[in-house]
C-alpha positions in Angstrom: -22.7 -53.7 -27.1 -23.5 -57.4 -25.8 -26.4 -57.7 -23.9 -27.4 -61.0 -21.6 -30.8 -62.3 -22.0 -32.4 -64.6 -19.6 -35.5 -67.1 -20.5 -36.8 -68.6 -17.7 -40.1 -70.2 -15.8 -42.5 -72.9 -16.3 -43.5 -71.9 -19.6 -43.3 -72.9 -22.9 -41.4 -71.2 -25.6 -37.5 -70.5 -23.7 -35.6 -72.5 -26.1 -38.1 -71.1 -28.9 -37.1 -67.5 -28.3 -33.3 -68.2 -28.2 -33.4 -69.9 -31.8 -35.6 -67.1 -32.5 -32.6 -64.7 -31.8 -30.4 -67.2 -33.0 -32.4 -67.0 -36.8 -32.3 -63.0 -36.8 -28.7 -62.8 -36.1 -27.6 -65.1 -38.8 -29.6 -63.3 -41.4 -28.3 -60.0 -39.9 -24.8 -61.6 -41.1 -23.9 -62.4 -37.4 -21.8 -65.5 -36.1 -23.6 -67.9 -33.6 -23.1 -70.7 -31.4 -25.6 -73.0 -29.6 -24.3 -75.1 -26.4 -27.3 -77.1 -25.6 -26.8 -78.3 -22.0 -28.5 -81.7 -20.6 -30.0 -82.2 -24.2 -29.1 -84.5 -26.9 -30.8 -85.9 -29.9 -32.5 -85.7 -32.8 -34.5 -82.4 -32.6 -36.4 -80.6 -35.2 -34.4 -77.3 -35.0 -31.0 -79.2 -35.2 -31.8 -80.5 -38.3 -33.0 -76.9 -39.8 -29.3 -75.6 -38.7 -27.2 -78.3 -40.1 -28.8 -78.6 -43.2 -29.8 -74.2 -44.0 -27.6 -72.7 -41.5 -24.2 -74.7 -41.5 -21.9 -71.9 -39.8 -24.1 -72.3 -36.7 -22.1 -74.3 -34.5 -24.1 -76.8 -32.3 -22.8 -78.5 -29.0 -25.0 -81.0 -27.8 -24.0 -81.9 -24.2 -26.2 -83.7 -22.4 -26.0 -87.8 -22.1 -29.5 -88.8 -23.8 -30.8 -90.1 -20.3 -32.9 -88.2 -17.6 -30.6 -86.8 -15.1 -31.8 -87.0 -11.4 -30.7 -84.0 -9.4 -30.9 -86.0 -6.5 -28.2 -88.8 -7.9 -25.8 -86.8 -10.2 -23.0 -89.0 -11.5 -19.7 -88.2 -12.7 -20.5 -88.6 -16.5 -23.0 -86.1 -16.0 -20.7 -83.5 -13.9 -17.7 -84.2 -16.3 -19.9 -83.3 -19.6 -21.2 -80.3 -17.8 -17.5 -78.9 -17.3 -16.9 -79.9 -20.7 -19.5 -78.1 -22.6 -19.1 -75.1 -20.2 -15.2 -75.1 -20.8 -16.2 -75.3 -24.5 -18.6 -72.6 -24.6 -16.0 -70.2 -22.1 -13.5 -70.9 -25.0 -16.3 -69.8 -27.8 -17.2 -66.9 -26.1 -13.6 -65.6 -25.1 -12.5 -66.3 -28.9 -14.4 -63.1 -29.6 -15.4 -64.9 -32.5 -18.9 -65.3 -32.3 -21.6 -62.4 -31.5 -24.3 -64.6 -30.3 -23.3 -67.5 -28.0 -26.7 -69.7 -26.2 -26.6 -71.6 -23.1 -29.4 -73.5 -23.6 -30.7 -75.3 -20.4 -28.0 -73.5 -18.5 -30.5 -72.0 -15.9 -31.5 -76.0 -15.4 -28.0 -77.0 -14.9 -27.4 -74.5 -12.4 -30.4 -75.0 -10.5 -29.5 -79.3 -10.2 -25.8 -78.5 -9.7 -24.0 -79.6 -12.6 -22.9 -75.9 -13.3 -21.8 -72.9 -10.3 -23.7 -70.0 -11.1 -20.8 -68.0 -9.6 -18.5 -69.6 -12.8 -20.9 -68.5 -15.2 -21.2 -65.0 -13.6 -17.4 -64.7 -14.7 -18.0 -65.8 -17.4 -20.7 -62.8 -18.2 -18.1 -60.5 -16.5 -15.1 -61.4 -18.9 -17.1 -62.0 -22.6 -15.9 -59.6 -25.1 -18.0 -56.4 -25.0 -19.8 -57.5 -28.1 -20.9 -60.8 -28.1 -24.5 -61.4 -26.8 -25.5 -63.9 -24.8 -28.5 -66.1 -23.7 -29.3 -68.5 -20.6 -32.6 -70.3 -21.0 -34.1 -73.3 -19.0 -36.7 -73.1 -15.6 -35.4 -71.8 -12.4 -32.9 -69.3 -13.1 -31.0 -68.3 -10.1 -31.3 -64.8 -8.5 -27.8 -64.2 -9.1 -28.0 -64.9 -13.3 -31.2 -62.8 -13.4 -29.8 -60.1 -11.7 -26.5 -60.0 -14.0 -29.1 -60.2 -17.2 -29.9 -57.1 -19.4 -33.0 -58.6 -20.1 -34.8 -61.5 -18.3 -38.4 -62.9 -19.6 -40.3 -65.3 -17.3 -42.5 -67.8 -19.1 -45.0 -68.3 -17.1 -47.7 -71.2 -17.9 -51.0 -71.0 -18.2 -52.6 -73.0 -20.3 -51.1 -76.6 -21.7 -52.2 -79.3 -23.8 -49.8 -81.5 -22.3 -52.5 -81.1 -19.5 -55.3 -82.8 -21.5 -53.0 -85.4 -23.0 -51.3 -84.1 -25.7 -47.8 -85.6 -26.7 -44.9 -83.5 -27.4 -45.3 -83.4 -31.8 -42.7 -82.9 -34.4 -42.1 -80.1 -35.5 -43.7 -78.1 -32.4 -41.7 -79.8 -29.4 -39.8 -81.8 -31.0 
């Protein structure tokens, strides 16, 4: 059985623990697919998966720029309803048994994704297939759906004392 996972708060560590999941079901011999919402670039992890993990599919969909919830363009709404088109088609196919929304929680909570959509879409997967919504400010509605929700909650950061984001740990 599929279970739903939800990573939320103003912690550290969301996107961590879903490529933490992501890692133990490819070496269990499962299939997996990453739909990174509102990201895109050159990140650490991305590399790790093209170059040790190659049947990981990866879907950046964000533009590259900062996206201001209070002035959301078209671009951004269109790749939104892309990648979640996209990731509704993965996760129907039945072909993957671990599908991440990565920054799904975000997209939600800014408006470029309906939380009642995705809530379908959690009603409809194939029995199977896990999956996992991370970013800050998951709705009431998502956590409620999860099987499992962990809140990241900060409490101490070095961002706080001046610490850039570093390769390899953030980035």
């Amino acid at each position: 059985m599929g279970c739903v996972h939800v990573y939320t708060g103003d912690g550290k560590g969301k996107t961590t623990a879903a490529l933490g999941l992501l890692l133990r079901a490819v070496g269990a011999g499962h299939r997996a697919c990453l739909f990174q919402f509102m990201k895109k670039g050159e990140y650490s992890e991305l590399r790790a998966l093209r170059e040790r993990f190659p049947e990981v599919e990866v879907h950046q969909l964000g533009s590259g720029r900062f996206v201001d919830p209070q002035r959301i363009g078209k671009d951004e709404l269109d790749r939104a309803a892309e990648g979640f088109g996209k990731a509704c088609t993965a996760i129907e196919s039945g072909e993957y048994d671990l599908v991440i929304l990565d920054e799904a929680n975000v997209a939600f909570h800014i408006g470029l994704l309906s939380a009642e959509a995705v809530l379908r879409m959690l009603r409809d997967r194939p029995e199977r297939t896990e999956i996992v919504l991370t970013g800050r400010s998951a709705p009431e509605s998502i956590i409620g759906a999860a099987d499992l929700c962990t809140e990241m909650r900060m409490v101490k950061h070095y961002y706080d004392c001046g610490v850039p984001a570093r390769k390899g740990v953030e980035l």
